[in-house]
C-alpha positions in Angstrom: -9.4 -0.4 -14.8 -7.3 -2.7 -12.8 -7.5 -3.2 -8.7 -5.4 -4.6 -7.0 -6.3 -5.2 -3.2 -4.9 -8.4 -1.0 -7.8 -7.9 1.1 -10.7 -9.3 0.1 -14.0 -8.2 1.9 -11.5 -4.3 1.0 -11.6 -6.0 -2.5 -14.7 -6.6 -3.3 -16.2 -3.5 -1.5 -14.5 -1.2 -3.3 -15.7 -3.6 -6.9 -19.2 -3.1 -6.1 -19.0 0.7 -5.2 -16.8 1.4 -8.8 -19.4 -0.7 -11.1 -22.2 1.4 -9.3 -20.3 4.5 -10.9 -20.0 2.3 -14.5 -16.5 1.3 -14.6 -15.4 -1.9 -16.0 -12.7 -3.4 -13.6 -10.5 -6.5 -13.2 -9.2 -7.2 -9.7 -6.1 -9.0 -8.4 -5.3 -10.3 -5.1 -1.7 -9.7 -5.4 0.9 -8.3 -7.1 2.1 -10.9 -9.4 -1.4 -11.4 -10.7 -1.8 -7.8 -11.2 1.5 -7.9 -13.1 0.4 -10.8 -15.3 -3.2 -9.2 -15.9 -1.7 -5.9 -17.0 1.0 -7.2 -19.4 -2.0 -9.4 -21.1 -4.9 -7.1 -21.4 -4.7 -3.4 -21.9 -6.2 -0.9 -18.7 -7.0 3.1 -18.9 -6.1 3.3 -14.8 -4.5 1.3 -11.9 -5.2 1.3 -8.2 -2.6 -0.7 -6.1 -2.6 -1.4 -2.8 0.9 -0.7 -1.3 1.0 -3.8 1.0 0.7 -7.0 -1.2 1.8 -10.3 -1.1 4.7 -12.0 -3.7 5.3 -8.3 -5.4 4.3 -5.6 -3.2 2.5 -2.3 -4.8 5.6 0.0 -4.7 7.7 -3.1 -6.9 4.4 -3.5 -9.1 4.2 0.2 -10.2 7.8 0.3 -10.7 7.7 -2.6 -13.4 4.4 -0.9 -14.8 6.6 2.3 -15.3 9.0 0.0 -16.8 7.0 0.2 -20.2 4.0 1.9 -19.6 2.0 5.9 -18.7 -1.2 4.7 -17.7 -2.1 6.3 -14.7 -1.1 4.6 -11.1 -3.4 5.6 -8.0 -2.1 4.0 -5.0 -3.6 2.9 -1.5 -1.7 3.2 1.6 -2.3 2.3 5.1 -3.6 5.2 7.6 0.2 7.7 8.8 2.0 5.3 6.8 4.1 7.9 4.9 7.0 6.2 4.2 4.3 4.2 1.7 3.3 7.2 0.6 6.2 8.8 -0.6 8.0 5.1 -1.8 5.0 5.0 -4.2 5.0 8.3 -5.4 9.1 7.6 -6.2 8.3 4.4 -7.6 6.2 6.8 -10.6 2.7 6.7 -9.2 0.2 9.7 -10.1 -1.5 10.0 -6.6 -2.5 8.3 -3.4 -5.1 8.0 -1.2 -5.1 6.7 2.5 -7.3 3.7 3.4 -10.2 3.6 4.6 -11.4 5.7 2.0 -14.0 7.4 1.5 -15.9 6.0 -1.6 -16.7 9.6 -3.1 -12.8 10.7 -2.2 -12.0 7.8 -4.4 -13.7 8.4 -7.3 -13.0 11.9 -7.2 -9.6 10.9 -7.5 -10.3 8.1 -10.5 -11.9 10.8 -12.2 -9.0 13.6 -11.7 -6.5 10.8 -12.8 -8.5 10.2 -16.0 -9.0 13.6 -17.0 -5.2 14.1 -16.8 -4.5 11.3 -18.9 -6.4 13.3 -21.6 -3.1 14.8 -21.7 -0.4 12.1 -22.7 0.4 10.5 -26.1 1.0 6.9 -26.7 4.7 6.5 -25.8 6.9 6.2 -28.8 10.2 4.3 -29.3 12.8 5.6 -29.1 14.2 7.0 -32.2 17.6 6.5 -33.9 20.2 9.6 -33.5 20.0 10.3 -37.4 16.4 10.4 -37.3 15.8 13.0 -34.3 14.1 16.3 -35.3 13.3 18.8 -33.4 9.6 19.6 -33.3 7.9 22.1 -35.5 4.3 24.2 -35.3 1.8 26.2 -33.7 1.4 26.2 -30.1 5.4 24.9 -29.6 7.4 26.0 -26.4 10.6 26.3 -26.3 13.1 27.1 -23.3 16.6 26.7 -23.9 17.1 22.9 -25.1 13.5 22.3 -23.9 10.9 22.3 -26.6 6.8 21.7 -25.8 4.5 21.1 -28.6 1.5 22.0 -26.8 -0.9 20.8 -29.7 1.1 17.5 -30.4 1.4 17.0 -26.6 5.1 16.0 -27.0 8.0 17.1 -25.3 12.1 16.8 -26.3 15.3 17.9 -24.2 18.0 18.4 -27.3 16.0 17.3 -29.8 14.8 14.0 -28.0 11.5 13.3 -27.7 10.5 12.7 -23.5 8.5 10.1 -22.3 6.3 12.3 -19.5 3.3 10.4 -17.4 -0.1 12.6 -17.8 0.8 14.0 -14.2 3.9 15.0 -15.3 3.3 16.5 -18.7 0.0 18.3 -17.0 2.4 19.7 -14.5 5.4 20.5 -16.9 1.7 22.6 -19.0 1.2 24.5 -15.9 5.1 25.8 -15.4 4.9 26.5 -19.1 2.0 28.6 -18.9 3.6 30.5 -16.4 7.3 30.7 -17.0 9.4 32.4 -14.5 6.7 33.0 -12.3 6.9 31.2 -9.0 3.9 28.5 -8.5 3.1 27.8 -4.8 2.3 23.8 -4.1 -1.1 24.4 -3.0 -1.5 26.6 -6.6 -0.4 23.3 -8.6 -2.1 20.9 -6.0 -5.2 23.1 -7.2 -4.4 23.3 -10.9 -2.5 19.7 -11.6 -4.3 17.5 -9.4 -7.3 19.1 -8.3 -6.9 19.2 -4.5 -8.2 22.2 -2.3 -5.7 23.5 0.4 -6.1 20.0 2.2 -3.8 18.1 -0.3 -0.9 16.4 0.7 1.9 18.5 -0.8 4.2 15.6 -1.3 2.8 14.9 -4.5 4.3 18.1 -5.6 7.5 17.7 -4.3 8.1 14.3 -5.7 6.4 14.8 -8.9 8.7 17.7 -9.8 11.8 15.7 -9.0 10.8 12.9 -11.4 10.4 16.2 -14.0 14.0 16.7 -13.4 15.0 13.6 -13.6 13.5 13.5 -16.9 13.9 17.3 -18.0 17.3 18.3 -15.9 18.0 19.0 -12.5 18.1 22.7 -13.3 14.9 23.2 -15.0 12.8 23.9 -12.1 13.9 26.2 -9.7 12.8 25.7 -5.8 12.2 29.1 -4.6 12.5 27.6 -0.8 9.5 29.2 1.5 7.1 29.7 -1.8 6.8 26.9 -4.7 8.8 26.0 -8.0 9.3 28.4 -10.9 10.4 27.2 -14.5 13.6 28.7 -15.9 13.4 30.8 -19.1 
C-alpha cells in the first residue's frame, strides 16, 4: 500500500495506526515521489492526499489511471468539495475527509480491497482482426454490451473494456438488476458499503465514468430516484 501525505506528524500517524492493522506500506511526502515509487514497485491500494506539493493528488491519480486499476482512496480537506468531486473525476474509487477517523479509514481500505476482488489484470489492447466477442457461462449481454460474469471481462462491440474494481462492481450490480431503477443510497449500500450517511457523489461521478467507458446511453437517470440499466 502506498501513502501519500505532505504532512508529516498526518504521515506518520496514519503509518503507525495501518501497521497496527498489518498492512505493509510505503509513504511519500509528495506527489512526484509517489509517482516515482508507484511506477517502480508494484502496490494493491493507494491513499493520496489531495493537497501536495510538485504534483498535487488530483494530477497523481490521473497519471496512475493513465496505466493502471489499482484502487485510489483519496484524502481531502474538511467542506472542501470541489476536492472531492476533482478526485473522484480524476478516476479515484472513494474519499474520505480529514481528520479521519482511524476505524472510518480502514473501513474504507478494507471496502476498497474487497472490490478489487473483482477486476482482471488490464489487457492490451487487441488488434481489430483479433477481437472476439466473449463466450460462456455466466455472460451478459445487452445490446452491444456483453459481461462475462465468471471471466470478469467486459466489451462494447466486441472490445474488451478496461473497468476500475468500483466500476466493474457497480456495472455487476446494474446487471443484476436490469431495468429496474437502483436508488444511490441502494448502490452506496451494495457497491461501496456505505449506510444512508454516504456522500452520494460517489455515485453520480462513478456512473458517468461508466458512460464514458460503456456509452452515454447505457445508464438511464431516472431524475428524483437513481440510475437504471437499459435492456
Amino acid at each position: 500500500m502506498l501513502l501519500v501525505e505532505d504532512d508529516d506528524l498526518m504521515r506518520r500517524s496514519f503509518a503507525v495506526a495501518l501497521e497496527r492493522y498489518g498492512y505493509e506500506l510505503r509513504v511519500a511526502a509528495d506527489g512526484l515521489t509517489g509517482l516515482e515509487l508507484f511506477r517502480e514497485e508494484s502496490f494493491d491500494l493507494l491513499i493520496l492526499d489531495v493537497m501536495l506539493p510538485g504534483l498535487d493528488g488530483i494530477g497523481l491519480c490521473r497519471r496512475v489511471r493513465e496505466t493502471s486499476l489499482v484502487p485510489v482512496l483519496m484524502m481531502s480537506a474538511r467542506g472542501d468539495g470541489l476536492d472531492v468531486v476533482a478526485g473522484l473525476e480524476a478516476g479515484a474509487d472513494d474519499y474520505v475527509v480529514k481528520p479521519v477517523d482511524t476505524y472510518v479509514l480502514v473501513a474504507r481500505i478494507r471496502s476498497l480491497l474487497r472490490r478489487a476482488t473483482y477486476a482482471p489484470a488490464p489487457v492490451a489492447e487487441p488488434a481489430a482482426d483479433d477481437v472476439q466477442p466473449p463466450s460462456g457461462e455466466g455472460l451478459l449481454v445487452f445490446g452491444d454490451l456483453a459481461i462475462d460474469t465468471g471471466g470478469l471481462e467486459v466489451s462494447v462491440s466486441g472490445s474488451p473494456v478496461a473497468l476500475t474494481p468500483t466500476e466493474l462492481k457497480l456495472l455487476l450490480e446494474f446487471a443484476a438488476h436490469p431495468g429496474i431503477v437502483l436508488e444511490r443510497h441502494t448502490l452506496l449500500r451494495n457497491v461501496w458499503e456505505y449506510g444512508w450517511d454516504g456522500d452520494s457523489r460517489v455515485v453520480d461521478l462513478c456512473v458517468q465514468r461508466l458512460r464514458k467507458k460503456l456509452g452515454r446511453d447505457r445508464i438511464e437517470t431516472v431524475r428524483g430516484f437513481g440510475y437504471k440499466l437499459r435492456r
